[in-house]
Biopython code that builds the backbone (N, CA, C, O; Angstrom):
import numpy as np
from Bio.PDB.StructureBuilder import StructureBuilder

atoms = [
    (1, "UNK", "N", (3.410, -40.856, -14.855)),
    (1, "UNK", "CA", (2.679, -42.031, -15.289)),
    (1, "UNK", "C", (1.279, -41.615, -15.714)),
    (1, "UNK", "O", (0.536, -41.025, -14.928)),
    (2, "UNK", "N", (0.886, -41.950, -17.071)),
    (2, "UNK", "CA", (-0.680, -41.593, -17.577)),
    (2, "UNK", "C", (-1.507, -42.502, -17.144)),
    (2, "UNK", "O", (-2.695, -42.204, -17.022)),
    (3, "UNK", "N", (-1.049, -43.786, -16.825)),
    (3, "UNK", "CA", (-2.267, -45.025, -16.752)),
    (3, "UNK", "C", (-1.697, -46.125, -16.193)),
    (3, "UNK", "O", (-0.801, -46.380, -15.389)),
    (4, "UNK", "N", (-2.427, -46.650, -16.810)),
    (4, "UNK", "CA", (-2.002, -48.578, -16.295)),
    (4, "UNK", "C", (-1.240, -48.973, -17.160)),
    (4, "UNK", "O", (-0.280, -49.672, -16.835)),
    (5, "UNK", "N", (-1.510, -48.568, -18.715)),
    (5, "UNK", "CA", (-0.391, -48.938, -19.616)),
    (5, "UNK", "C", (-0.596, -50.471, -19.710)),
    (5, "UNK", "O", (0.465, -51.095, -19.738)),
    (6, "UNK", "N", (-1.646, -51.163, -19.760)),
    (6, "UNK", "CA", (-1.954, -52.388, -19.699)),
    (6, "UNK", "C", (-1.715, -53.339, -18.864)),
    (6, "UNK", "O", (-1.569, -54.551, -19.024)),
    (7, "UNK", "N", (-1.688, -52.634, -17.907)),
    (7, "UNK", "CA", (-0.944, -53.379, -16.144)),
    (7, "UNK", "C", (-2.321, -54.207, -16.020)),
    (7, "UNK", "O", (-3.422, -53.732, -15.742)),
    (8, "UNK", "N", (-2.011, -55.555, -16.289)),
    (8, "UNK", "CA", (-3.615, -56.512, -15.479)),
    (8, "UNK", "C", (-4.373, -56.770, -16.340)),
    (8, "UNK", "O", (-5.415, -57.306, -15.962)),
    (9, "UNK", "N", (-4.260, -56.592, -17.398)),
    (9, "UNK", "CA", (-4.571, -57.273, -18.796)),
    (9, "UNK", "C", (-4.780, -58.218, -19.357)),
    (9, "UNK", "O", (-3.862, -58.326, -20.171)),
    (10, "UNK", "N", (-5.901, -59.591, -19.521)),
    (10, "UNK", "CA", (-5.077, -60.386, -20.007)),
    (10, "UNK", "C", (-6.269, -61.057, -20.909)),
    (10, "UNK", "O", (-7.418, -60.787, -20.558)),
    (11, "UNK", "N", (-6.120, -61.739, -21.816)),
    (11, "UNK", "CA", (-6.901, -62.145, -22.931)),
    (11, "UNK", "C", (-6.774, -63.997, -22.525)),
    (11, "UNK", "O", (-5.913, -64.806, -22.182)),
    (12, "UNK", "N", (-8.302, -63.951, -22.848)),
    (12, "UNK", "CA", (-8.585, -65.530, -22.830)),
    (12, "UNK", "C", (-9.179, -65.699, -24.029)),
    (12, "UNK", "O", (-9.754, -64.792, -24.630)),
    (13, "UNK", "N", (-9.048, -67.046, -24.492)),
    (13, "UNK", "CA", (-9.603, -67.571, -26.065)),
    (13, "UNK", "C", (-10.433, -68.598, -26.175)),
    (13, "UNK", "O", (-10.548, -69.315, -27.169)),
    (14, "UNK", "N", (-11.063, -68.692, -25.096)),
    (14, "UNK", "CA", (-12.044, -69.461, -24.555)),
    (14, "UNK", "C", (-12.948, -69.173, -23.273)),
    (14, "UNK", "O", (-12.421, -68.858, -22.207)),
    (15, "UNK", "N", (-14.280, -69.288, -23.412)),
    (15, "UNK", "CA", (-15.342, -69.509, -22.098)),
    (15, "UNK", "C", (-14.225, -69.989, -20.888)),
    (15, "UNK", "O", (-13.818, -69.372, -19.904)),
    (16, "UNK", "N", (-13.972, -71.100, -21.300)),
    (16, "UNK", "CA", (-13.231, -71.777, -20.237)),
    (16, "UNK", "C", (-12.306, -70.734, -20.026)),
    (16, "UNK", "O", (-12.452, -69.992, -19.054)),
    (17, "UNK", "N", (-11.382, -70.588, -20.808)),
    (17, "UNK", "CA", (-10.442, -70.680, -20.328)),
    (17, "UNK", "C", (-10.657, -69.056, -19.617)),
    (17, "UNK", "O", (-10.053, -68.832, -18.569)),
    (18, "UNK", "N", (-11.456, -68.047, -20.173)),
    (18, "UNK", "CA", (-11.893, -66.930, -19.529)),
    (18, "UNK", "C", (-12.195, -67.048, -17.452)),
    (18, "UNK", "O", (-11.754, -66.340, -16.547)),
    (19, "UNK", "N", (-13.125, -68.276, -17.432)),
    (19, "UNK", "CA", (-13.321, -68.166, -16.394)),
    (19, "UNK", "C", (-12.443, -69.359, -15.474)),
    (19, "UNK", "O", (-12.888, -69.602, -14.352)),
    (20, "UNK", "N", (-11.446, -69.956, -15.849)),
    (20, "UNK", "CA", (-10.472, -70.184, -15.277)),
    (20, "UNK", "C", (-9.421, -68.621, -14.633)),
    (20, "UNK", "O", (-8.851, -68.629, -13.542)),
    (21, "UNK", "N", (-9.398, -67.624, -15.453)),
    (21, "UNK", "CA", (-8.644, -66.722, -15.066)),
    (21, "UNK", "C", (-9.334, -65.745, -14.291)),
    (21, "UNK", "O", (-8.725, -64.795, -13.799)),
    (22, "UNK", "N", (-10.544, -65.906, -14.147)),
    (22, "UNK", "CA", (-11.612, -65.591, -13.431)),
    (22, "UNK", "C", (-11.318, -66.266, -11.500)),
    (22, "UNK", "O", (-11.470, -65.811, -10.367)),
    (23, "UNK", "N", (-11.150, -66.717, -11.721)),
    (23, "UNK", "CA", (-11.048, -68.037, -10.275)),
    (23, "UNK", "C", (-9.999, -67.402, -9.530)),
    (23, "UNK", "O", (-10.064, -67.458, -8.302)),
    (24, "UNK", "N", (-8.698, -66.593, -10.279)),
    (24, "UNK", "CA", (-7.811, -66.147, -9.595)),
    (24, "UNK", "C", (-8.050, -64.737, -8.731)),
    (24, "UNK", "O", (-7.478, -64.343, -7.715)),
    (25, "UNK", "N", (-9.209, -64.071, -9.596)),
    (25, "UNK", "CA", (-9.268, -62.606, -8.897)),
    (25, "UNK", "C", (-10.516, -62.916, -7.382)),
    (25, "UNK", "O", (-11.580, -63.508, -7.200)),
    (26, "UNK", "N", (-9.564, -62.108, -6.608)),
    (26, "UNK", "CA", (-10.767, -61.325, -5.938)),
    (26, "UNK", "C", (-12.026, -60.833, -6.231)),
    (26, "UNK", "O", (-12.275, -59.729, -6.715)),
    (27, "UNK", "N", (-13.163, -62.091, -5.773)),
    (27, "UNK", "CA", (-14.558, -61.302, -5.319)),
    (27, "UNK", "C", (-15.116, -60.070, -5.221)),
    (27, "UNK", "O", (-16.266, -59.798, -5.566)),
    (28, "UNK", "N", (-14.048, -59.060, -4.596)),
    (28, "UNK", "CA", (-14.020, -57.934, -4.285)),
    (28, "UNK", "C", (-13.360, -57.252, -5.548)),
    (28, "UNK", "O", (-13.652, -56.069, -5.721)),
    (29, "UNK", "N", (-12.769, -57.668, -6.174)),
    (29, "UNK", "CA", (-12.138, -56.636, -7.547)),
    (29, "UNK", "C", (-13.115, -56.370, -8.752)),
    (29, "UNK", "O", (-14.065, -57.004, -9.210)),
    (30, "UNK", "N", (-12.522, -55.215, -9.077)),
    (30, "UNK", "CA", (-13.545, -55.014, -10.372)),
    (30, "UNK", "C", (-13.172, -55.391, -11.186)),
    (30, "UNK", "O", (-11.965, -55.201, -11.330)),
    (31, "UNK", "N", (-13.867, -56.141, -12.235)),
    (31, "UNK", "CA", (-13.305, -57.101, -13.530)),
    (31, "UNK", "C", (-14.195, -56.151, -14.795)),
    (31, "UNK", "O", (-15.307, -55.635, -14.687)),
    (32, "UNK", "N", (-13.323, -56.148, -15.901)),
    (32, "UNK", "CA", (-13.944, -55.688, -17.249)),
    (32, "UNK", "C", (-13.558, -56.706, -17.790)),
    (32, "UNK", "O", (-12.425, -57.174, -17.678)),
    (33, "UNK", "N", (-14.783, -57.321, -18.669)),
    (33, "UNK", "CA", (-14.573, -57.989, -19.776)),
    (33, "UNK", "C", (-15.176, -57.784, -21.242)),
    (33, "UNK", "O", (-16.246, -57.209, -21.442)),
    (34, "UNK", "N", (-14.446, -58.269, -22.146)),
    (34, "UNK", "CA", (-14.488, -57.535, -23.591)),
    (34, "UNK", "C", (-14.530, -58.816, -24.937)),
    (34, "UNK", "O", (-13.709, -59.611, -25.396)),
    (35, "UNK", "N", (-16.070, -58.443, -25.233)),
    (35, "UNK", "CA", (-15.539, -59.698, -26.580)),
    (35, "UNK", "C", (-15.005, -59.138, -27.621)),
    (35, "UNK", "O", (-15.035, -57.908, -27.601)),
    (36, "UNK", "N", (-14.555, -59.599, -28.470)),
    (36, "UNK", "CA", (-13.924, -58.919, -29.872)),
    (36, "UNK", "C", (-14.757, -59.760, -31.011)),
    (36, "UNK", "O", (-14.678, -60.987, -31.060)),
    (37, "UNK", "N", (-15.472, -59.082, -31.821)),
    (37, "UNK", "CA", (-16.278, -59.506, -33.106)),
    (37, "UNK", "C", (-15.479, -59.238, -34.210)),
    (37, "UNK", "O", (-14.861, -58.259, -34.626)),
    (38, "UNK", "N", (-15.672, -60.426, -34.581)),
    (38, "UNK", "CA", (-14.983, -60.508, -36.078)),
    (38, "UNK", "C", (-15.615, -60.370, -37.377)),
    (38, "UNK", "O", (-15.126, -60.438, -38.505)),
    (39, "UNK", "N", (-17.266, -60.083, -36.832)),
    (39, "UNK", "CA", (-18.099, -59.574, -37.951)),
    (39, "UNK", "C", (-19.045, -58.436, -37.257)),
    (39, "UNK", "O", (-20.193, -58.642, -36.863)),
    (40, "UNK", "N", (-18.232, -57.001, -37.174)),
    (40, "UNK", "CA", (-19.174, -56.587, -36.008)),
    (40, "UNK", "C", (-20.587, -55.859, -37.026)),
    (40, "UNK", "O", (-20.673, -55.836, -38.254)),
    (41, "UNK", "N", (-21.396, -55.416, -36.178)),
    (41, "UNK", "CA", (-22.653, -54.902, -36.645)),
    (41, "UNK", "C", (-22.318, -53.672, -37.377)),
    (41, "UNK", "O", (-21.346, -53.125, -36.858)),
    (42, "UNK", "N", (-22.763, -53.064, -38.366)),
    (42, "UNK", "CA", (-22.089, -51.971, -38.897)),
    (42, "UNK", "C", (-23.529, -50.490, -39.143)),
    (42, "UNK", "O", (-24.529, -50.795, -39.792)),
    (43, "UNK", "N", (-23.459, -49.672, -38.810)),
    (43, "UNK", "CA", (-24.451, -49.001, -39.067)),
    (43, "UNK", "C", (-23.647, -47.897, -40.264)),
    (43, "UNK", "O", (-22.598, -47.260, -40.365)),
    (44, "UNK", "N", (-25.107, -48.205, -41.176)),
    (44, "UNK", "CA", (-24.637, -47.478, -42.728)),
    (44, "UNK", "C", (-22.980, -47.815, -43.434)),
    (44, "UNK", "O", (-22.270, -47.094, -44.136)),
    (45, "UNK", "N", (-22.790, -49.015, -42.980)),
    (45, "UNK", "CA", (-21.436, -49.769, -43.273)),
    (45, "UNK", "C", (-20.457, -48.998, -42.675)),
    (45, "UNK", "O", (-19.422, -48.734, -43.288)),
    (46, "UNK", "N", (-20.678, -48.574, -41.461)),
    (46, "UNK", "CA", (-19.145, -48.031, -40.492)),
    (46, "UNK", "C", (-19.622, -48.670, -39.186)),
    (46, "UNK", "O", (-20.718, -48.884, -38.670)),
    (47, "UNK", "N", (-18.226, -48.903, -38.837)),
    (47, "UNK", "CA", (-18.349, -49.574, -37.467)),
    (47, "UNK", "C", (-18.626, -48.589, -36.148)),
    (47, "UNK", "O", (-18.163, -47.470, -36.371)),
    (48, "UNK", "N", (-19.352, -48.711, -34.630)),
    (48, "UNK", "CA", (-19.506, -47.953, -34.006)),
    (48, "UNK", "C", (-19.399, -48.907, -32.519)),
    (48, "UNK", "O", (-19.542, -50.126, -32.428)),
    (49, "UNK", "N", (-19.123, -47.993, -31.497)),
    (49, "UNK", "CA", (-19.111, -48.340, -29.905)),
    (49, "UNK", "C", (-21.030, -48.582, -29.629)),
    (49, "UNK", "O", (-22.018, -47.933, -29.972)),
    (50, "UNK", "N", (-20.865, -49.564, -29.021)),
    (50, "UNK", "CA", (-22.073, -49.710, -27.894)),
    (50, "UNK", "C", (-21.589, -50.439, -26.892)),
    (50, "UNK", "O", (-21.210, -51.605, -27.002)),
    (51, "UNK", "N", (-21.584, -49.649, -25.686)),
    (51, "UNK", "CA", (-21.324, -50.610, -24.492)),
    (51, "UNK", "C", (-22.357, -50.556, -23.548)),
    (51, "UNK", "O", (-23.203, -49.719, -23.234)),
    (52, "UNK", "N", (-21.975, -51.967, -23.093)),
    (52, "UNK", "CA", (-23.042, -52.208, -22.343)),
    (52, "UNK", "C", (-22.507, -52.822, -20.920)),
    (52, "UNK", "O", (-21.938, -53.909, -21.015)),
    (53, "UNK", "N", (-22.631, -52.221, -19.552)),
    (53, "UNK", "CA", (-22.291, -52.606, -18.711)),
    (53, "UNK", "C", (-23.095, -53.426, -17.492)),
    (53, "UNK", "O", (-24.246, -53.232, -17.102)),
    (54, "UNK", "N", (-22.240, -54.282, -17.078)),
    (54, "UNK", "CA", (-23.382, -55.243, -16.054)),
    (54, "UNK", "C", (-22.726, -55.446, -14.655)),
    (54, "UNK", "O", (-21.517, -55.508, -14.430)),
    (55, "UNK", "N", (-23.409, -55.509, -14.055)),
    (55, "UNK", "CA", (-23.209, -55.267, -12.556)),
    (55, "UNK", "C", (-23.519, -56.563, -11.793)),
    (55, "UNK", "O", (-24.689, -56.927, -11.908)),
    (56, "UNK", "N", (-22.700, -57.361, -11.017)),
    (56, "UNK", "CA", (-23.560, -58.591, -10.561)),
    (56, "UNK", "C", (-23.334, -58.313, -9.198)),
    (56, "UNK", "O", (-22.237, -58.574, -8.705)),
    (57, "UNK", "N", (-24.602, -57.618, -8.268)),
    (57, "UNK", "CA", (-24.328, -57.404, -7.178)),
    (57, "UNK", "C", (-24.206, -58.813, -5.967)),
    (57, "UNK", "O", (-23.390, -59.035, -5.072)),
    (58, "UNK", "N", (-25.315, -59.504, -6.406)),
    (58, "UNK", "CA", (-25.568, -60.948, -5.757)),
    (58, "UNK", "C", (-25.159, -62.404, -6.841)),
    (58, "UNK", "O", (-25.606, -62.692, -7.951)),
    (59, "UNK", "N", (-24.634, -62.769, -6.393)),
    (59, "UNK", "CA", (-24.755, -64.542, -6.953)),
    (59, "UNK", "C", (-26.036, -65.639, -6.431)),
    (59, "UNK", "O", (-26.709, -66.293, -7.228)),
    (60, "UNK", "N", (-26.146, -65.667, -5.443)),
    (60, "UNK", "CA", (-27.055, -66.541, -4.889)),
    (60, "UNK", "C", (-27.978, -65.495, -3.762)),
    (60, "UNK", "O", (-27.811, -65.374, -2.548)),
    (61, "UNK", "N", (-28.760, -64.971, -4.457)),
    (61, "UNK", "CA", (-29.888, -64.964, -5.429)),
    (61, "UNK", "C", (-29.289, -64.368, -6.518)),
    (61, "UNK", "O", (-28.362, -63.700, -6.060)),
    (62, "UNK", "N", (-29.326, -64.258, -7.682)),
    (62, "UNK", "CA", (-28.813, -63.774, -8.716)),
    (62, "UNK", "C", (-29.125, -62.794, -9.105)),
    (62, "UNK", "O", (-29.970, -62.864, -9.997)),
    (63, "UNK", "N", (-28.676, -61.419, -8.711)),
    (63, "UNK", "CA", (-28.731, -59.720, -9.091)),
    (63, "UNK", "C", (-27.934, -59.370, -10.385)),
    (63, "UNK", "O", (-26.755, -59.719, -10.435)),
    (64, "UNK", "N", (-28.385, -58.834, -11.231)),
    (64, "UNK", "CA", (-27.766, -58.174, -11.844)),
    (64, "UNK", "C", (-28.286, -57.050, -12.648)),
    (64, "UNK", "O", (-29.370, -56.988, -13.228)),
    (65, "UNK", "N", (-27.266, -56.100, -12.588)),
    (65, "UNK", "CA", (-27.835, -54.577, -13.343)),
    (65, "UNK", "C", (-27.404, -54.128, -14.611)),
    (65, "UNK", "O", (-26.196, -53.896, -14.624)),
    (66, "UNK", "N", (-28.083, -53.893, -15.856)),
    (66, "UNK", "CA", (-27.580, -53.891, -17.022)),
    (66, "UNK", "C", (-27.802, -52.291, -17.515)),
    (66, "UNK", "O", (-28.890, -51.738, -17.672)),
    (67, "UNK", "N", (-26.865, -51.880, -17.655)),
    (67, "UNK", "CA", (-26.756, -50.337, -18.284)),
    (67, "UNK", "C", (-26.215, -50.062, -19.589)),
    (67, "UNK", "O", (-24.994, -50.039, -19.750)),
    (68, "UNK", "N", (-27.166, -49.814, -20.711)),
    (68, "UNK", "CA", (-26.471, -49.835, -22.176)),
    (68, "UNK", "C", (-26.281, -48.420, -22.264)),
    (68, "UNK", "O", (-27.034, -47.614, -21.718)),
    (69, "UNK", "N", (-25.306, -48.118, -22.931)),
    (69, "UNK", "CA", (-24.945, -46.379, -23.390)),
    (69, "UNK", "C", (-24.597, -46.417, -25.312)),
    (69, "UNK", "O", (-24.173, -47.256, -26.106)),
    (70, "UNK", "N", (-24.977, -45.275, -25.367)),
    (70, "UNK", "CA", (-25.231, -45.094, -26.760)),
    (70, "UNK", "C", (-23.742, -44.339, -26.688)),
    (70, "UNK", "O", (-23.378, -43.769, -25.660)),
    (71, "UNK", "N", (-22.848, -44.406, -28.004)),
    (71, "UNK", "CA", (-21.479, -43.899, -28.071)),
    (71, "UNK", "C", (-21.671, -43.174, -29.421)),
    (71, "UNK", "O", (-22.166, -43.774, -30.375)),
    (72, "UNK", "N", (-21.298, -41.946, -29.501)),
    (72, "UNK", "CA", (-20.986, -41.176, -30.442)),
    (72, "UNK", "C", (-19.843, -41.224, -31.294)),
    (72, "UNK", "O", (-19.492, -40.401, -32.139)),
    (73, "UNK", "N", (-19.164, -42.599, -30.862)),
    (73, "UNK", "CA", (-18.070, -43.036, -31.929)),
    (73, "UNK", "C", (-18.121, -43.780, -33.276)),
    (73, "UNK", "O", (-18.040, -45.006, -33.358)),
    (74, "UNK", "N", (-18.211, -43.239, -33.962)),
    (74, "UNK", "CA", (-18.400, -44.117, -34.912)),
    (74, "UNK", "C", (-17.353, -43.560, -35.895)),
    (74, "UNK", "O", (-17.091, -42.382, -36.137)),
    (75, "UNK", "N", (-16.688, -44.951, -36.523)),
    (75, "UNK", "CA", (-15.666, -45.121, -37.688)),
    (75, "UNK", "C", (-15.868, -44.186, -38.979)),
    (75, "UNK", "O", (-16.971, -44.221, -39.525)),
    (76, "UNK", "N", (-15.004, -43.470, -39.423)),
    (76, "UNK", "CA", (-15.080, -43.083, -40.666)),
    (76, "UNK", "C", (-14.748, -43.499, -42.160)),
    (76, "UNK", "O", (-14.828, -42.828, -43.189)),
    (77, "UNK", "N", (-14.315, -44.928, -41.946)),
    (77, "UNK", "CA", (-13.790, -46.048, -42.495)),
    (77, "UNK", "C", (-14.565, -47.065, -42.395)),
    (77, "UNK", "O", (-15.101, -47.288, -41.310)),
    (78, "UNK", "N", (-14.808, -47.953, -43.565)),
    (78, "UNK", "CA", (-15.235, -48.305, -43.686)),
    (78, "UNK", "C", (-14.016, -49.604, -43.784)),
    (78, "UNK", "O", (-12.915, -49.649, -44.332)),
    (79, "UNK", "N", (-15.105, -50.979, -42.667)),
    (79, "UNK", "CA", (-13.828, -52.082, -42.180)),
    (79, "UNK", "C", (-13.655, -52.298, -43.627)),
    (79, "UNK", "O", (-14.266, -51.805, -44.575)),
    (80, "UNK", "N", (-12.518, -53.294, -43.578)),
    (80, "UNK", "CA", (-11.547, -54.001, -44.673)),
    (80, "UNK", "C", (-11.804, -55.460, -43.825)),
    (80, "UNK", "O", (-12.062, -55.620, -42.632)),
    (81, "UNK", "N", (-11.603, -56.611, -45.081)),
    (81, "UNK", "CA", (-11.763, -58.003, -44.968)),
    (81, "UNK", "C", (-10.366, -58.263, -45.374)),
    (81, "UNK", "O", (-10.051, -59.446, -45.249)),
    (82, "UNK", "N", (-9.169, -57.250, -45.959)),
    (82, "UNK", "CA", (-8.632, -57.839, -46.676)),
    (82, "UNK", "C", (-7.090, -57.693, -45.923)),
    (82, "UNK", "O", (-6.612, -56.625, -45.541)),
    (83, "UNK", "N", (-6.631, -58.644, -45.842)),
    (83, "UNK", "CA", (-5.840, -59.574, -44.493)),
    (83, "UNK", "C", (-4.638, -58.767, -44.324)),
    (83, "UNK", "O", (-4.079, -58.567, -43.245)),
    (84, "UNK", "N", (-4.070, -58.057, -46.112)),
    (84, "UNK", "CA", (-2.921, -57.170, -45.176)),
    (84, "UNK", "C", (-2.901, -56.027, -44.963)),
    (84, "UNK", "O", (-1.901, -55.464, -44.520)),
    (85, "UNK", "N", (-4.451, -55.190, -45.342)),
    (85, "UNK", "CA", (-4.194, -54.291, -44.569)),
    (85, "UNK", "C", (-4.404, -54.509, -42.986)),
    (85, "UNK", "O", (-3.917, -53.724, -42.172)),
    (86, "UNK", "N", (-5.366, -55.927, -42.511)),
    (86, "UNK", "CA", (-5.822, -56.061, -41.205)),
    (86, "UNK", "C", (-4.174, -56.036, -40.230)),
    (86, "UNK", "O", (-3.940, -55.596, -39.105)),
    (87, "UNK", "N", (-3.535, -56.510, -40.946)),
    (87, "UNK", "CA", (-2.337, -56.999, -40.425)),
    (87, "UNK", "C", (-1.101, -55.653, -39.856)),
    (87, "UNK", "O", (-0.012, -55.975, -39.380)),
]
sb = StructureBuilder()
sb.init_structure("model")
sb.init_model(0)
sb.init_chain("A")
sb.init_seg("    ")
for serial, (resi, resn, name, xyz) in enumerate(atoms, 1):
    if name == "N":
        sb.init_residue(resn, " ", resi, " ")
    sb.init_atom(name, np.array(xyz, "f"), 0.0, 1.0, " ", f" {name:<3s}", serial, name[0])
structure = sb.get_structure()
């Protein structure tokens, strides 16, 4: 076995409905969450990684730790708008 293979996965299409599926996990579990841009930022018209990770140690008082990392990924392609190659 290489991974998780998408074991625990799951996509919401809404605020809501994100943190409705939110309500089910454990306090104690680690959660990643991921938006998907449909117009993302493009440097020199190629697309690239920036992630940015946040930490919420406290709720009440409200902690949180924000760590941005710079990614050396960047696209060699330049995106397409045009629907069948998206497809």
């Amino acid at each position: 076995d290489d991974g998780s293979q998408g074991d625990g996965i799951s996509i919401a299409s809404s605020y809501e409905n994100l943190m409705s599926k939110l309500r089910g996990v454990s306090s104690q579990s680690p959660v990643i969450v991921q938006k998907y841009l449909a117009r993302p930022l493009l440097l020199k018209g190629l697309k690239f990684d920036l992630r940015v990770y946040v930490f919420v140690s406290s709720i009440n008082p409200l902690e949180v730790w924000v760590i941005a990392t710079r990614s050396r990924d960047i696209s060699r392609t330049t995106p397409s708008t045009n629907a069948r190659i998206l497809s």
